[in-house]
C-alpha positions in Angstrom: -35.4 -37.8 -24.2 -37.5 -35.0 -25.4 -36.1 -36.2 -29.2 -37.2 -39.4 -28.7 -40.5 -38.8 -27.8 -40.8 -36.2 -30.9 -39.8 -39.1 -33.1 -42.0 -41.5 -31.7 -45.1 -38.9 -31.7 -44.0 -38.1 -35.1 -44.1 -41.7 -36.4 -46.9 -42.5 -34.4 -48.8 -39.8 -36.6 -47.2 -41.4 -39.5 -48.5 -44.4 -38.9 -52.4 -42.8 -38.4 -52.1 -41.2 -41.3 -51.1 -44.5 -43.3 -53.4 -46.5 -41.3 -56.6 -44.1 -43.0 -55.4 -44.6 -46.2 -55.1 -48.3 -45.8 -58.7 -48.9 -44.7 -60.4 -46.9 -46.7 -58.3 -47.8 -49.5 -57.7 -51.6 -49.8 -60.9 -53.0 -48.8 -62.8 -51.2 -51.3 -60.5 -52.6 -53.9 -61.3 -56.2 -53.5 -57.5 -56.8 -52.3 -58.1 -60.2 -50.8 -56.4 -61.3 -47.7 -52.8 -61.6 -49.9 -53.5 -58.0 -51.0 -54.5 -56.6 -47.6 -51.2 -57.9 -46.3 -48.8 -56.8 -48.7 -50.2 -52.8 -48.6 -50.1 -53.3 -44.9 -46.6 -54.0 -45.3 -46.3 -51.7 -48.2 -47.7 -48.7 -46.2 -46.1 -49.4 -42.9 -42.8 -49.0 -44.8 -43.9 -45.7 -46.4 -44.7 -44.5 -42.7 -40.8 -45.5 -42.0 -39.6 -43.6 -44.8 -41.7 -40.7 -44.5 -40.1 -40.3 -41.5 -36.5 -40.8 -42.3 -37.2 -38.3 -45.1 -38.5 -35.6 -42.3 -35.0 -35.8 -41.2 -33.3 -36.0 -43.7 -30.4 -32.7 -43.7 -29.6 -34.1 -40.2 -28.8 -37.9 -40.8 -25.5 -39.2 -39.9 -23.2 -40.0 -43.0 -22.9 -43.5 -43.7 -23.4 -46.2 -46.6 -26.8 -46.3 -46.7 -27.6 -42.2 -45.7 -28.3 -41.1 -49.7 -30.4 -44.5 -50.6 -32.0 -43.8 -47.6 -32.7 -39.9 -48.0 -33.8 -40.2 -51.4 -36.5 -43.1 -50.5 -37.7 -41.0 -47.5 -38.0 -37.7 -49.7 -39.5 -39.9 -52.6 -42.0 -41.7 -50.0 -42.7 -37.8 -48.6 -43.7 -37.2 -51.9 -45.9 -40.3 -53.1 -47.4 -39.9 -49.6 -48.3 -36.6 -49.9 -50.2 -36.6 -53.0 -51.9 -40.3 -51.9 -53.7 -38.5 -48.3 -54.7 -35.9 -50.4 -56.3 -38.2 -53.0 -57.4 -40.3 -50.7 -59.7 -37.7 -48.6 -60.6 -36.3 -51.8 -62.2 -39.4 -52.9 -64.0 -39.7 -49.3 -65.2 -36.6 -49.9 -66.8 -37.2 -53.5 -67.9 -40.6 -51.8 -70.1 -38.5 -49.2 -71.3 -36.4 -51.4 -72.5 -39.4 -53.9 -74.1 -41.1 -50.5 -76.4 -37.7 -49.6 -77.3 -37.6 -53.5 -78.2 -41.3 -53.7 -75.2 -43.4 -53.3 -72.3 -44.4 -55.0 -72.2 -47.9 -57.0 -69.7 -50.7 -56.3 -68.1 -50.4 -59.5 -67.1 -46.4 -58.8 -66.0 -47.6 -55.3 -63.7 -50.1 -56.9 -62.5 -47.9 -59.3 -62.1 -44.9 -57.3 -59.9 -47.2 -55.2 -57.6 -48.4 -57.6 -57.4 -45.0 -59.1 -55.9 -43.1 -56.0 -52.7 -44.7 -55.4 -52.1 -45.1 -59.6 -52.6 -40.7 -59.8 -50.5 -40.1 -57.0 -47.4 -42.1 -58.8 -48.3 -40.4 -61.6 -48.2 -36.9 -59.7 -45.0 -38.1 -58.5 -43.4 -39.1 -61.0 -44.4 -35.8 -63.4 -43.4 -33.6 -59.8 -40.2 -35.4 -60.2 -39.1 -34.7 -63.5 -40.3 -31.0 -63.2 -38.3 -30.9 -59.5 -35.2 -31.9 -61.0 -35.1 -30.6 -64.4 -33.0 -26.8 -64.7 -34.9 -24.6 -64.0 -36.5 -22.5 -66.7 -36.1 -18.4 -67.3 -38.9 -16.3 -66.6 -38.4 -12.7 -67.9 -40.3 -10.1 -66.3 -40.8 -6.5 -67.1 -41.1 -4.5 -64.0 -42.1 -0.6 -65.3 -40.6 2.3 -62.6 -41.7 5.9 -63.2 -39.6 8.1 -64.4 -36.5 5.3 -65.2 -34.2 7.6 -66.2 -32.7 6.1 -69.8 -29.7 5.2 -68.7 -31.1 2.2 -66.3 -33.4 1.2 -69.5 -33.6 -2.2 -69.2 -31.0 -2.9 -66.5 -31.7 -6.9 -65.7 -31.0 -8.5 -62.4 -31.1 -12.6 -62.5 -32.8 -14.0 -59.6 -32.3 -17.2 -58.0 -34.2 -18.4 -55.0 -34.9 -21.1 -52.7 -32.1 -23.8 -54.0 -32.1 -25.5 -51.0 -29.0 -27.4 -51.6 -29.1 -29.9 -49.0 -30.0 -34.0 -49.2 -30.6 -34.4 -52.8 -29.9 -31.4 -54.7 -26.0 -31.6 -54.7 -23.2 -29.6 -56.8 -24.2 -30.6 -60.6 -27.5 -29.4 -59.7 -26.6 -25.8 -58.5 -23.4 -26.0 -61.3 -25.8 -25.9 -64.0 -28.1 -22.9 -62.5 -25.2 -20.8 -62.2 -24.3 -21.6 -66.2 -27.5 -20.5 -67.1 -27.9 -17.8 -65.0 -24.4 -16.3 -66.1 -25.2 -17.2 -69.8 -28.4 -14.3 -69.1 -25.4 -11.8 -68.5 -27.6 -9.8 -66.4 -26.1 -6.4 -65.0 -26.5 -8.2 -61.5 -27.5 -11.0 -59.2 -29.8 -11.9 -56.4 -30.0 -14.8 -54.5 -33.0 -13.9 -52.6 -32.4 -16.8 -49.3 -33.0 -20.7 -48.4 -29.9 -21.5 -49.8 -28.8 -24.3 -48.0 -30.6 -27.2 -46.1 -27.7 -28.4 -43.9 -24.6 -27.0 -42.3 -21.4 -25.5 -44.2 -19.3 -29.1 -42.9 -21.7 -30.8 -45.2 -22.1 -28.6 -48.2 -19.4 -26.6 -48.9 -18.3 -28.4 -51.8 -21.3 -28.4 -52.8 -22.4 -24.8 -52.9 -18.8 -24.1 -54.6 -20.4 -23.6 -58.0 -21.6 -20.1 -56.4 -18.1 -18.6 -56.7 -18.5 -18.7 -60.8 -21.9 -15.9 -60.8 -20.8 -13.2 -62.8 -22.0 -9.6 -63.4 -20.6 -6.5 -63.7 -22.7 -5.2 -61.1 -22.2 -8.2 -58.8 -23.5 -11.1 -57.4 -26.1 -10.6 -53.9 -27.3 -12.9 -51.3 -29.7 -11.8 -48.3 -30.6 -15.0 -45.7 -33.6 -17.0 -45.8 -35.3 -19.1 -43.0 -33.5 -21.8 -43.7 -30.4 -20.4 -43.1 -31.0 -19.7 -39.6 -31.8 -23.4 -39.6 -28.5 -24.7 -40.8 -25.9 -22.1 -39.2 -26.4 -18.3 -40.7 -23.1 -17.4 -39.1 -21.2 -20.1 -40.5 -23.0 -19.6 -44.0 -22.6 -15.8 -43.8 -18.7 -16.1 -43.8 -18.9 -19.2 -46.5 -21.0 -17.5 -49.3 -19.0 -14.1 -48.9 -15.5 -16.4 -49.3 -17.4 -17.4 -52.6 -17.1 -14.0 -53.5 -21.0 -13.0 -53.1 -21.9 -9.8 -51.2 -24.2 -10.2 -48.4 -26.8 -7.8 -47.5 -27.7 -7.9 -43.7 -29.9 -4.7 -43.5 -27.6 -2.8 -45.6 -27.1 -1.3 -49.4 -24.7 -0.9 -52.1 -25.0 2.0 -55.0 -24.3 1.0 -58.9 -24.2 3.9 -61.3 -24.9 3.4 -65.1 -24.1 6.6 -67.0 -25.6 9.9 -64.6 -28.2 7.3 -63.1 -27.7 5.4 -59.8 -29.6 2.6 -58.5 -29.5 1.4 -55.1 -29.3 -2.5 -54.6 -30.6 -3.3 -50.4 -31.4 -6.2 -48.8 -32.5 -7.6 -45.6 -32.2 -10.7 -43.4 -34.8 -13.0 -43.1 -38.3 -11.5 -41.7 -37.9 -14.0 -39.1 -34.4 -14.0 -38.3 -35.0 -12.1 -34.9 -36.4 -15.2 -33.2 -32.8 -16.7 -33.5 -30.6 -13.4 -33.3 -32.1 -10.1 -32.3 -29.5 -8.7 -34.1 -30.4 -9.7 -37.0 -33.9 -8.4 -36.8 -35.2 -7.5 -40.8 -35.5 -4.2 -41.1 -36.1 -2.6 -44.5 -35.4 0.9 -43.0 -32.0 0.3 -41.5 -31.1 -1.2 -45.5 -32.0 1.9 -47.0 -30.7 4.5 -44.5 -27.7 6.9 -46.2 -28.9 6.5 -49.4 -27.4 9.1 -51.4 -30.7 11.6 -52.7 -29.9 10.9 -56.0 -30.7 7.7 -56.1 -33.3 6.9 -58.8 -34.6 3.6 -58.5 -34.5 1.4 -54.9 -34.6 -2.7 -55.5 -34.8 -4.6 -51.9 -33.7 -8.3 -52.0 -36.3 -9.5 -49.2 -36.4 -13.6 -49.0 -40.0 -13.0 -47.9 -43.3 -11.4 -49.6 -44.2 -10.2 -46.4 -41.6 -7.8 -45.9 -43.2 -5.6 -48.7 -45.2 -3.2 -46.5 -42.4 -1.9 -44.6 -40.2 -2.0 -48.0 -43.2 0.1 -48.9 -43.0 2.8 -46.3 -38.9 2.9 -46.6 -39.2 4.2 -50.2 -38.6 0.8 -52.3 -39.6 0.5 -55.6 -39.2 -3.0 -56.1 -38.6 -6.0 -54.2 -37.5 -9.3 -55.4 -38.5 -12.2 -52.9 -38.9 -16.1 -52.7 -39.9 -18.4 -49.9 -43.1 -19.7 -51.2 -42.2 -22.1 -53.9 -45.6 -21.4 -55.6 -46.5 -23.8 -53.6 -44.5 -26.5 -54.9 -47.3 -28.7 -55.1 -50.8 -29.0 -54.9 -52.4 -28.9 -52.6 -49.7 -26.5 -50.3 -50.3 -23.5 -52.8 -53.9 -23.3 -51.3 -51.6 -22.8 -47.9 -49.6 -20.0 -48.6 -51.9 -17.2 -48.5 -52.5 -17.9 -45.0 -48.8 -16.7 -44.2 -48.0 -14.5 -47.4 -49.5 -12.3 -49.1 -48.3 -13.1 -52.3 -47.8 -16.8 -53.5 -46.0 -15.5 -56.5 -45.3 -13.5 -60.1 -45.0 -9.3 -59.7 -47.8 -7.7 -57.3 -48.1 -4.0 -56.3 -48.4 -2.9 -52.4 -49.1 0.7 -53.1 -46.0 2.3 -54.9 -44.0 -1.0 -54.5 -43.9 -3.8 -57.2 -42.7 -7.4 -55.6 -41.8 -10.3 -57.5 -42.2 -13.4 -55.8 -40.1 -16.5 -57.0 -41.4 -19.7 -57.4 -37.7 -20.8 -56.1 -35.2 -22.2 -58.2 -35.0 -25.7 -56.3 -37.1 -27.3 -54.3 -37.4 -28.1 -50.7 -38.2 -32.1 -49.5 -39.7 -34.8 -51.7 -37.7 -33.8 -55.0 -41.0 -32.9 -56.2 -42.9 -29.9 -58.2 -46.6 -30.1 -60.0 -48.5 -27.1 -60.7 -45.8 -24.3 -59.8 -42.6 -25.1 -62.2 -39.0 -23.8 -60.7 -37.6 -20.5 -62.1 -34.7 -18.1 -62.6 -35.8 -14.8 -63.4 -34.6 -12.3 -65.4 -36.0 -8.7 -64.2 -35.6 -6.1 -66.2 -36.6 -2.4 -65.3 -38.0 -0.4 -67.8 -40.3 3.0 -68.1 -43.5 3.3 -66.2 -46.3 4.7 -68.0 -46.8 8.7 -68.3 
């Protein structure tokens, strides 16, 4: 019962939503009665799919579940990008009307212009969304790197949400371009999956191929907790990846060590108190030797206590970048970094821009990355 009166709340918001858009939308076009009906129509079925697409992971496997997915996460999309329009147009409007008024012809045109920039914004987010994603190198400087971890690389991937539309092919040809890189190790810094093990196995198989000599790492994400962390816990360490729960692993090169930690998700508490994050826990035992600390944290806002355990680097995700406008503006209000390589006292953090996408198959403004870190000498 409670279910169905989420969905019907849910839809019922949908249809609001659609209903603003409509009325401030057609009449001022000139639509005509013909017109008025078919975008009536037109946006009544985008509230539908909107709302299929919010449930996308979770719908029953039959004929018409992918068509079905891929129109609801394409409607999320197109939807998305024609509110935001749509408000920002009421908003120039309001301010033309205090400064004398707008004329008919820039009502009109206004109009028509909304819904033809949000398919374009689509339709670019689309192609950028599912396009492999491209390598960003970054230079991360530690003081006093001793020479034999001079330019030791670690390949991040991030937020891949495998799930309703980003399916095996997709994640095959990340991990061909990330092992091409031949990085001394790996980091999958969470939000793996959208959807339980049962559905995706086969389709996060592609994971067993990482290769590096200093291994392949994976810490949980939000989304994980979401979809079964036990379940996925067990699955990505039969891949073959090592997964850090609050925990470490030492790598020497040469007489230089390098600790690799990471932590579970910096919510993960609220769904297992045992797994609460805890960058302190992950570094405890460290041998003293150990000359440079990385922390794989899926979160930017772990970094302050990865700051007071004695991290010198931490490699996060969750944010997208804010996958498209106008969410980035959002992210700041939960994160402290949206993304690139920031400093919280002695720590650096690299925050991902992810290296899928999450929902409407969709990314403008804040392209997908895998990221090639390498350490090399601070300044003297």
């Amino acid at each position: 019962m409670a279910r169905r009166r989420s969905f019907v709340s849910i839809l019922a918001i949908l249809v609001l939503l659609h209903a603003y858009i409509g009325l401030r939308l057609l009449p001022a076009m000139g639509a005509g009665p013909f017109g008025m009906l078919a975008g009536t129509v037109l946006l009544a079925i985008s509230a539908a799919l909107v709302r299929i697409g919010l449930v996308a992971p979770s719908l029953r496997r039959t004929r018409w579940s992918e068509p079905l997915t891929w129109a609801g996460l394409l409607s999320m999309g197109f939807f998305s990008s024609l509110f935001v329009l749509t408000l920002v147009r009421d908003v120039v409007l309001l301010a033309m009307a205090l400064g004398g008024g707008a004329g008919p012809g820039f009502t009109h045109d206004s109009a028509v212009a909304v819904p033809l920039l949000a398919l374009a914004v689509t339709f670019i987010g689309f192609i950028n969304a599912r396009r492999v994603a491209r390598v960003v190198r970054v230079e991360v400087p530690i003081d006093g790197l001793p020479e034999d971890l001079h330019g030791y690389s670690i390949a991040q991937i991030s937020d891949i949400h495998v799930g309703p539309t980003i399916r095996r092919p997709y994640l095959n040809a990340i991990v061909t371009k990330v092992n091409a890189l031949k990085p001394d190790a790996i980091a999958i810094t969470g939000d793996l999956v959208d959807g339980t093990v049962q559905r995706l196995a086969l389709h996060t198989e592609p994971l067993a191929r990482l290769s590096a000599p200093d291994g392949a790492f994976f810490v949980t994400g939000n989304h994980e907790y979401y979809s079964g962390v036990e379940q996925w816990v067990t699955e990505v360490r039969r891949l073959g990846l090592r997964v850090l729960m609050n925990e470490h692993v030492i790598r020497r090169r040469g007489g230089a060590t390098i600790m690799i930690a990471g932590v579970t998700d910096y919510t993960a508490q609220h769904f297992d108190p045992a797994h609460k994050s805890d960058p302190h826990q992950a570094a405890a035992g460290a041998p003293d030797d150990v000359a440079v600390r990385i922390l794989l944290a899926h979160q930017p806002r772990s970094a302050p206590a990865a700051a007071e355990a004695g991290f010198d680097l931490q490699l996060s995700g969750h944010t997208h970048g804010g996958q498209f406008f106008p969410w980035n503006l959002f992210v700041p209000l939960q994160q402290p970094f949206v993304a690139g390589l920031n400093r919280v006292r002695s720590l650096w953090v690299y925050t991902s821009r992810g290296t899928g996408y999450w929902g409407p198959p969709k990314r403008f403004g804040a392209p997908s990355e895998i990221t090639l870190v390498r350490l090399v000498p601070g300044r003297v």
